[in-house]
N, C-alpha and C positions, 0 to 999 in steps of 0.2 A: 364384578365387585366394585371397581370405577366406577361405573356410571351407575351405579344401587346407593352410591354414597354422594354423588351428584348432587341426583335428586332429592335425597332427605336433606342435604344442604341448601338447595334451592327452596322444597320447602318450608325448612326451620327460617332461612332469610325471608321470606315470601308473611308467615306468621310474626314474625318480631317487626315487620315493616308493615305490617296491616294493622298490627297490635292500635298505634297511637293513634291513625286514621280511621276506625270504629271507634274507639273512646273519643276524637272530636265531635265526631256524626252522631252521636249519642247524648253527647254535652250540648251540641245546636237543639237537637232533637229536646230535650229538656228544656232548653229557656224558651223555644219557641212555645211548647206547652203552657210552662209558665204566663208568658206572656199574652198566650191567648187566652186562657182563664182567667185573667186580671184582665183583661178589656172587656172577655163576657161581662164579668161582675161588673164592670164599671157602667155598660150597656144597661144592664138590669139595673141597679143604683138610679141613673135619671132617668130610666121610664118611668120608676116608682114615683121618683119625686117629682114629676112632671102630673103623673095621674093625681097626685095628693096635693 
């Protein structure tokens, strides 16, 4: 019974300490998106204006 309660301890610590390190990797994950979408568009912007 010890060690059945161990482990769901190790795992509930293991979840609550992964918790905040998947929500950053998802936040990088996002502005890198971000950011590469705004440089596409900026990329497309002066080919346009270069062609015209």
């Amino acid at each position: 019974m010890g060690r059945i309660l161990l482990i769901i301890a190790a795992i509930v610590a293991a979840l609550v300490l992964l918790g905040p390190l998947v929500g950053f990797a998802l936040t990088l994950l996002k502005w890198g998106l971000i950011i590469g979408v705004v440089a596409f568009g900026v990329m497309l912007v002066s080919k346009w204006v270069k062609r015209t």
